[in-house]
C-alpha positions as CSV (number, residue, x, y, z in Angstrom):
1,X,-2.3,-20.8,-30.0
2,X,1.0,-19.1,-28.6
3,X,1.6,-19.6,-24.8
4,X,1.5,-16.5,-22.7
5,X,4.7,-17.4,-21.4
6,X,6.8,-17.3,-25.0
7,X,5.0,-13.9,-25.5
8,X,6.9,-10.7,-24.2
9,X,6.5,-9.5,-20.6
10,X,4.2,-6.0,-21.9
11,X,2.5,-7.7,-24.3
12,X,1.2,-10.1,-21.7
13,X,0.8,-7.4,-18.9
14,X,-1.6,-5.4,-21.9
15,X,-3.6,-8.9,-22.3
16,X,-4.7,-9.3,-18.5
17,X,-7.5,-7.4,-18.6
18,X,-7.6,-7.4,-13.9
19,X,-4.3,-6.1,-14.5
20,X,-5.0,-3.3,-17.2
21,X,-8.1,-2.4,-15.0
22,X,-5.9,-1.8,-11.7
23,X,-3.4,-0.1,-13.7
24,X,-5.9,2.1,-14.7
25,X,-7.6,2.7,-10.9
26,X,-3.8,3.3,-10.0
27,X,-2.9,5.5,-12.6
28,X,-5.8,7.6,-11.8
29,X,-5.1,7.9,-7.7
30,X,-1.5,9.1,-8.8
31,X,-2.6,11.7,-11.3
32,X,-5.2,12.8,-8.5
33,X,-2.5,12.7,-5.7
34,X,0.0,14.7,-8.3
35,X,-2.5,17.2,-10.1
36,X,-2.9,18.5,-5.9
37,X,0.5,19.6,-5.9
38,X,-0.3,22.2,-8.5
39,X,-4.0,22.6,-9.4
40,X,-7.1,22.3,-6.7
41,X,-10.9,23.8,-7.6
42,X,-10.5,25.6,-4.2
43,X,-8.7,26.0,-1.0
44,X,-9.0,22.8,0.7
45,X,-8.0,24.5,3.8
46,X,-10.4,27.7,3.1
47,X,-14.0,27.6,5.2
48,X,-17.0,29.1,4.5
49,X,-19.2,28.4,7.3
50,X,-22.1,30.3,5.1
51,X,-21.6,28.1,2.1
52,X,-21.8,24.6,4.2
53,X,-23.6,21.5,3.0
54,X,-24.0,23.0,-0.5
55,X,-25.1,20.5,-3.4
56,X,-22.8,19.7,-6.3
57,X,-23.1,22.9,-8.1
58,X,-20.7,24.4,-11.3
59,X,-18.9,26.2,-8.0
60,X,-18.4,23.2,-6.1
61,X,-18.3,20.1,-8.1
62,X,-19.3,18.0,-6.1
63,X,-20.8,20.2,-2.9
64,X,-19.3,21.1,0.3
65,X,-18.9,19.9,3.8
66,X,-19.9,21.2,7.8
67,X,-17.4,24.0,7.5
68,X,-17.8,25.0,3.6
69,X,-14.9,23.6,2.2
70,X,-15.1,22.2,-1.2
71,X,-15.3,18.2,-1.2
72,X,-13.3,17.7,-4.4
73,X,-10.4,19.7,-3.5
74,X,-10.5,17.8,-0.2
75,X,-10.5,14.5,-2.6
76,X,-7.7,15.5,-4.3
77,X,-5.6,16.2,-1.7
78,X,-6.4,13.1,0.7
79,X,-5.0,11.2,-2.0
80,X,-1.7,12.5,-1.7
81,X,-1.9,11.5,2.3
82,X,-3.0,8.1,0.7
83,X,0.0,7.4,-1.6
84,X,2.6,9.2,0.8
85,X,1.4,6.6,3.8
86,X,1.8,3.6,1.2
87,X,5.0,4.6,0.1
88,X,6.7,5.0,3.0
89,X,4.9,2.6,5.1
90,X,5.3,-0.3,2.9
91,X,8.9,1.0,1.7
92,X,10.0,0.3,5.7
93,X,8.3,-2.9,5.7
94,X,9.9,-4.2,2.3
95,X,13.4,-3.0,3.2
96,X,13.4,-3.6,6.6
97,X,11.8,-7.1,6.2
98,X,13.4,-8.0,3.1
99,X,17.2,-8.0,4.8
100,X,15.7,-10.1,8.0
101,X,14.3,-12.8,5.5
102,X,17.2,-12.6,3.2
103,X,19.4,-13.2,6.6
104,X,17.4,-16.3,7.8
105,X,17.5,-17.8,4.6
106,X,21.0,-17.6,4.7
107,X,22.4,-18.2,7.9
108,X,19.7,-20.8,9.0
109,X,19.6,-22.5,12.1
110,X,19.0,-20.5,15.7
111,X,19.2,-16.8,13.4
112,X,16.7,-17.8,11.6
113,X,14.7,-18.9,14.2
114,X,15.0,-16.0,16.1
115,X,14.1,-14.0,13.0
116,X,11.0,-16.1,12.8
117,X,9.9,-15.5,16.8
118,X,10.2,-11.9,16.6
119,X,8.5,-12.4,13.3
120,X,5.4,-13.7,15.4
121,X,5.7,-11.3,17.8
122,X,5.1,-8.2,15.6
123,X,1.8,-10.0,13.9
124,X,0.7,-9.6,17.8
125,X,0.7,-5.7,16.8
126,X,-1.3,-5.0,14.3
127,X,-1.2,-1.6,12.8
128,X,-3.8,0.0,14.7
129,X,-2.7,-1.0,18.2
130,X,1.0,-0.3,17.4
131,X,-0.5,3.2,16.5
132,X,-2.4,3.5,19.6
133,X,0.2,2.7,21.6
134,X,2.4,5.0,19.6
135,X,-0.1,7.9,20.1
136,X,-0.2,7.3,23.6
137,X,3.8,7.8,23.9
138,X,4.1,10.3,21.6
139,X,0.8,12.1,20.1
140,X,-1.2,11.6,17.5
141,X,0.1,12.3,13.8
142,X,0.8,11.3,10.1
143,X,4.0,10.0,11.1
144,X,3.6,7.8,13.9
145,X,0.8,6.5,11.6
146,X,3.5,6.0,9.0
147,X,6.0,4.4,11.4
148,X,3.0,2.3,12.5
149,X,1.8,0.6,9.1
150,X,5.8,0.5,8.6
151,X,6.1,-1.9,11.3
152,X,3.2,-4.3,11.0
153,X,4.4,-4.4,7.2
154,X,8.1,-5.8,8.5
155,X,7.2,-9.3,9.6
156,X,4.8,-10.0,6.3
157,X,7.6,-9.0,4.2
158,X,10.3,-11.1,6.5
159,X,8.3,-14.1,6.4
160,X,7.6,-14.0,2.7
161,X,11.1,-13.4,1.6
162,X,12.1,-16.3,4.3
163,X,10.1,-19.1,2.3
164,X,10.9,-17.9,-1.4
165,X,14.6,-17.6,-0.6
166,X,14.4,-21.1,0.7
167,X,13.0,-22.0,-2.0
168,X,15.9,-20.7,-4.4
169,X,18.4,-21.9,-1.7
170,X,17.7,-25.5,-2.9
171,X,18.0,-24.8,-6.4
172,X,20.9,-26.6,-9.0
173,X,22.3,-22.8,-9.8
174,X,22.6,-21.9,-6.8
175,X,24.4,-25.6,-5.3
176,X,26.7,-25.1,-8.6
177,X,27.2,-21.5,-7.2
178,X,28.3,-22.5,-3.7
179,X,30.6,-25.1,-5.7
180,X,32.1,-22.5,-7.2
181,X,33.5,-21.3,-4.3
182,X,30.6,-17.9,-4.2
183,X,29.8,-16.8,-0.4
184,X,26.6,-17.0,0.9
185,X,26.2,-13.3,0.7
186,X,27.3,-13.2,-3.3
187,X,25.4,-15.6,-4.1
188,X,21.7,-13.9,-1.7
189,X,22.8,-10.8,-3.8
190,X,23.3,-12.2,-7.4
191,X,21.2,-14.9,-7.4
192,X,18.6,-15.7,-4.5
193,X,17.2,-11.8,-4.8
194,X,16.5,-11.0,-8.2
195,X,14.5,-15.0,-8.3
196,X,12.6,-13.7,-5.7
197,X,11.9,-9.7,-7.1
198,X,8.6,-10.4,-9.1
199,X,7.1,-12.1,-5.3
200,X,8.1,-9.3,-3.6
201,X,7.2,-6.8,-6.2
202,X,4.0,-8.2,-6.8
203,X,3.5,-8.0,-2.1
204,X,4.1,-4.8,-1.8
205,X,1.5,-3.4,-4.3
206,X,-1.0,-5.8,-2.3
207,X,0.1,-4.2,1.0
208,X,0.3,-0.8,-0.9
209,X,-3.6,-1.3,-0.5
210,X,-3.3,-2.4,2.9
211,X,-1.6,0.8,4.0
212,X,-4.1,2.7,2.2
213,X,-7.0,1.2,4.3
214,X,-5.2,1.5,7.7
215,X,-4.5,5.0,6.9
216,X,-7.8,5.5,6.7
217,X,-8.8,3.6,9.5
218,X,-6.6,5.3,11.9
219,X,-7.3,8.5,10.3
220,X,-10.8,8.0,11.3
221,X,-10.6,7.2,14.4
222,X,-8.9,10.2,15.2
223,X,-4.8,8.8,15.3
224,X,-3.5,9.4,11.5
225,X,-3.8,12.6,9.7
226,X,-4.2,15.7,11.7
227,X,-6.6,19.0,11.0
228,X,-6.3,20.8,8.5
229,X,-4.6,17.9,6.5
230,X,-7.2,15.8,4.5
231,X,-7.7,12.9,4.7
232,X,-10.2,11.0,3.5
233,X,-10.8,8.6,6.6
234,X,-11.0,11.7,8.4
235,X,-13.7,12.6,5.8
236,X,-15.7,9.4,6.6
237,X,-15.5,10.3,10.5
238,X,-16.5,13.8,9.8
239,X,-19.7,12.6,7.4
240,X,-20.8,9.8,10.3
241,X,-23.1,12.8,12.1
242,X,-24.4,13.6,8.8
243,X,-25.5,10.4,7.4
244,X,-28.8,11.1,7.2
245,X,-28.7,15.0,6.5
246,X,-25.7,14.6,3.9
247,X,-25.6,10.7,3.2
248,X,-22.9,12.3,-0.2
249,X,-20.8,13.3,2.6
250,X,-19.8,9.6,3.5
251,X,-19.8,8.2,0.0
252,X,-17.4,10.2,-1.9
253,X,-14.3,9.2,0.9
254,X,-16.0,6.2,0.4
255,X,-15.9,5.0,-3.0
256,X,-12.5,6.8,-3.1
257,X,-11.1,4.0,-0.7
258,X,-12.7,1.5,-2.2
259,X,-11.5,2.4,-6.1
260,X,-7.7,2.8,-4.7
261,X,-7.5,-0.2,-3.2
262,X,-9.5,-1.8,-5.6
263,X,-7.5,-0.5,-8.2
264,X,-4.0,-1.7,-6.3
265,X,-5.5,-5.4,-5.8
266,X,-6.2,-5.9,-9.3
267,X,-2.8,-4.7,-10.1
268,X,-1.1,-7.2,-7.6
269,X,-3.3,-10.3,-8.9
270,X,-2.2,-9.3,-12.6
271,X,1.3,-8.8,-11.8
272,X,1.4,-12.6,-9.7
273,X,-0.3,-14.1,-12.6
274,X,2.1,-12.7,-15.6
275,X,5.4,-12.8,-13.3
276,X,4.3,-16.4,-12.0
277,X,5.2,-18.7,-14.4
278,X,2.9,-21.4,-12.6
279,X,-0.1,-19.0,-13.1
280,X,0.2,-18.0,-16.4
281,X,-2.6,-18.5,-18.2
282,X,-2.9,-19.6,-22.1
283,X,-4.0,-16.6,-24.5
């Protein structure tokens, strides 16, 4: 029996079966988000007030909402809100909160503690109060959404990169590195990051899914994605008056969220357990 860690980093990424089955889910809400750029069944801004509430029919797929528009073009393009939120959101929070952890790691003492305190201060904001409060200052959009998620996502990533850099810190390498005359910076650079790259690679699909659901959240309560953009948290909010008329309504935005990040948590448990040494598992 051959160890999965003396086996080759794909070929033990092909034999985690969660991780195959969120790569799939992913792959899937990418080549929905990217197939919207060029090809849609119809409009999903067009409305046909005649045709609303129509089954799923060879016209309309999968029916049509209140105001006639066809639900899986709507589907299709909500996904691209989806992936452009989690990009960006959790691209602020990784940079932005990588460097601060990186920094208390290395510097220590009252930095780091400060780093740490205003750490615990932004887990005081969650994303859909920082939004609110956002909204309130400067309306309600995709992009305060955005710069929302972006900011609860900072302290998570701070935090995180904090205790694995530590971690390295104490390592032989790096000790013979700082004997070798190597600057703190030099040495967070060449060898504190890339030890800590799979952790963080493996956080920011997980809060890839995170994003996903706060989008939604916000978007349904009125503060994320705007009319005409779709959305499909704004889908769920639209369906809630017709759960009983058009009960369909709800479910598609519904199982759509739940695939996507369903799809991006098996992906993040795969990737820890391959890129973990400690959690490999014997194949």
């Amino acid at each position: 029996m051959t160890s999965s860690t003396s086996q080759s980093l794909p070929t033990r990424l092909r034999q985690h079966k969660s991780f195959m089955l969120g790569a799939l889910l992913t792959a899937l809400l990418l080549l929905a988000a990217a197939l919207s750029l060029v090809w849609t069944p119809h409009s999903p801004y067009e409305m046909n007030l005649p045709g609303k509430l129509q089954g799923p029919s060879a016209t309309h797929w999968l029916g049509t909402d209140p105001f006639g528009r066809d639900i899986a073009s709507l589907l299709l393009v909500g996904a691209r809100a989806s992936i452009l939120v989690g990009i960006i959101a959790v691209g602020i929070g990784l940079f932005i909160g990588t460097a601060l952890g990186l920094l208390a790691a290395a510097r220590r003492g009252w930095v780091e503690e400060a780093i740490m305190r205003l750490s615990d201060f932004g887990f005081a904001f969650p994303a859909i109060l920082s939004a609110i409060m956002l909204t309130a200052v400067f309306g309600a959009g995709l992009v305060n959404a955005i710069i929302a998620i972006g900011i609860y996502n900072i302290p998570t990533f701070a935090r995180i990169t904090r205790a694995s850099a530590n971690a390295v810190w104490s390592r032989e390498f790096v000790l013979a590195a700082r004997a070798c005359g190597k600057g703190r910076w030099r040495i967070t650079v060449e060898h504190v990051l890339p030890n800590i790259a799979s952790v963080l690679i493996v956080q920011a699909t997980i809060r890839f899914a995170i994003a996903i659901l706060a989008e939604a959240a916000l978007s349904y309560l009125g503060l994320g994605t705007q009319p005409p953009q779709p959305s499909w948290g704004r889908m769920l909010s639209e369906a809630q008056t017709l759960m009983f008329q058009a009960p369909m309504l709800a479910v598609y935005p519904g199982v759509a969220i739940a695939l996507a990040v369903l799809g991006l948590n098996l992906l993040g448990d795969g990737l820890r357990d391959v890129l973990d040494p400690k959690l490999s598992r014997k194949r």
